[in-house]
N, C-alpha and C positions, 0 to 999 in steps of 0.2 A: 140454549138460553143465550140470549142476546144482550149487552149490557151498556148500555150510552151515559155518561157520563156528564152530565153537563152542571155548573157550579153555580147557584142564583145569586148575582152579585145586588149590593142593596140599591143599585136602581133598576134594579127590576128586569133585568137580561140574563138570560143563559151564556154561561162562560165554558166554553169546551173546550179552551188552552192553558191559557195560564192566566193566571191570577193571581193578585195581593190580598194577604187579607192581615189587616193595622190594625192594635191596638190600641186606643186613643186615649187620654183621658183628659178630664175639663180641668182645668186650672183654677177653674171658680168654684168647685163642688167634688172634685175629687173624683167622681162615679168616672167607671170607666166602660169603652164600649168599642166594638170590634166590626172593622167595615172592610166589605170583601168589594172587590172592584176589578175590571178587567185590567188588562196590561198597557191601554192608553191609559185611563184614569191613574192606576198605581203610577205611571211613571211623573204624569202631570204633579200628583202628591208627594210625591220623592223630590220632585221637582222644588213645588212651594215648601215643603221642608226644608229642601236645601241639605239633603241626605242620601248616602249613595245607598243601591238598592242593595239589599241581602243578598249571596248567592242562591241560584234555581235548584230542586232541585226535589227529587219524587222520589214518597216512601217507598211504593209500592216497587220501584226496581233499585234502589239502591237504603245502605243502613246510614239515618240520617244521625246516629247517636252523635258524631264529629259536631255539631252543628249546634251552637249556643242562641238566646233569644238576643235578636238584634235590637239595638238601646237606642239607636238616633244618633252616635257619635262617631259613627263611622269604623264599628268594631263591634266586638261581643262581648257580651257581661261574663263569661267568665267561665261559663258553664261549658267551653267548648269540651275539656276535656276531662268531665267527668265521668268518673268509670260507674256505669251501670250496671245494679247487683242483675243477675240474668232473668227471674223473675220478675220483677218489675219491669224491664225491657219488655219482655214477651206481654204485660198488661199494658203496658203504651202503645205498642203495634198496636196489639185487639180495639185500643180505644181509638187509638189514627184511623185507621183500616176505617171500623165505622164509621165516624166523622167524613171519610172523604167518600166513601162507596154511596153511603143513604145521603150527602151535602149536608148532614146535619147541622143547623146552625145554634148559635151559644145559646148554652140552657143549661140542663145537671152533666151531662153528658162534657161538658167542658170541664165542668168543676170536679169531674174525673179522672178527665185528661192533668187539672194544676195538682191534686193530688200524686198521682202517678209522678210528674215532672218534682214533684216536692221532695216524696221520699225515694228519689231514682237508688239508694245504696242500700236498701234494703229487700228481706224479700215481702211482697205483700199481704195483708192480712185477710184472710177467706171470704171477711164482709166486702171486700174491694173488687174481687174478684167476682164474688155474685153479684154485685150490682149486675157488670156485663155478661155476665152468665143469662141474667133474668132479663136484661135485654133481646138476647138471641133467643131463648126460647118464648118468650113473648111473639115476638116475627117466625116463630119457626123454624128459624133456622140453623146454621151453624156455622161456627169461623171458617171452619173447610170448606163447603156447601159456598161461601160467599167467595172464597179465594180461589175455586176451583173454577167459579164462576166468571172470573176477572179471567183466569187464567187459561178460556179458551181465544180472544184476543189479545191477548197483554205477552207480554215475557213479566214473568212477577222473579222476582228472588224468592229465596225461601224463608217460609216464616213457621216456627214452629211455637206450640204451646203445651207442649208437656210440663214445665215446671208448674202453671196453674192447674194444670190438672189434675195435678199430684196434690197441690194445695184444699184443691175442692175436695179430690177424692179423699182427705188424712181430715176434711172435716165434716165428711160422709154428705157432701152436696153431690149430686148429678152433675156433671160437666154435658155444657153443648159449644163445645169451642168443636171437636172432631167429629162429633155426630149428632145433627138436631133432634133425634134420639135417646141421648143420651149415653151413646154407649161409645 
């Protein structure tokens, strides 16, 4: 299995390097909204901000937990160094992972992602975990199945999910994080 990676920026091109993707919100209306751009654009927007960029920097081969959300002032809000309960960790991979393997762009699937980054010091509750449980067995597939997938081009680290599995399994759900299966 062969696996190409390309990231749909919002004007409409395929991004296969690197990319920005901002959070923006209106100042007149409050809604807020999130724009993926390649690495000319990001920097031209960095630019008209008048903001230095974030550092680089990929889940899939390094642990980004070090890494707080950048505010526009030339630093991190705060968050760099909070300690993540290990379960929760292991449900924000599974949801990153997603998000970057299928380019999922914002939808519920993010709003699972702010969950997760909300309660990073706890461990999480079995309805949180099925959501993406019932997203992978929807697709067929499985967290293994997709990483094993990455991980015949890539150098991946290791990601492991046994804390939700234990979570799902102690609330008699099927897990398909290790086997689209179930098992």
């Amino acid at each position: 299995m062969y696996w190409l990676f390309a990231i749909r920026s919002d004007a409409g091109r395929d991004i296969i390097k690197t990319y920005y993707l901002f959070t923006c919100k209106n100042r007149r209306n409050e809604t807020v909204e999130k724009i993926c751009c390649g690495e000319g654009a990001g920097r031209d927007l960095l630019a008209l901000a008048n903001i230095e960029a974030p550092p680089i920097f990929n889940m899939l081969k390094e642990d980004c937990s070090g890494f707080g959300e950048y505010n526009g002032n030339h630093n991190f809000d705060g968050k760099k160094n909070r300690q993540w309960h290990p379960a929760a960790k292991q449900l924000y991979n599974a949801i990153m992972i997603l998000i970057t393997v299928w380019n999922l762009k914002p939808g519920k699937i993010y709003e699972y992602k702010a969950q997760a980054e909300e309660y990073f010091y706890c461990p999480p509750f079995a309805n949180r975990i099925e959501k993406i449980n019932n997203i992978l067995h929807r697709h067929k597939t499985s967290m293994r199945k997709i990483l094993d997938g990455l991980a015949q081009d890539n150098h991946l680290r290791e990601f492991h999910f046994d804390l939700l599995e234990a979570i799902l399994h102690e609330a008699g759900i099927v897990s398909y994080f290790e086997d689209e299966n179930g098992n």
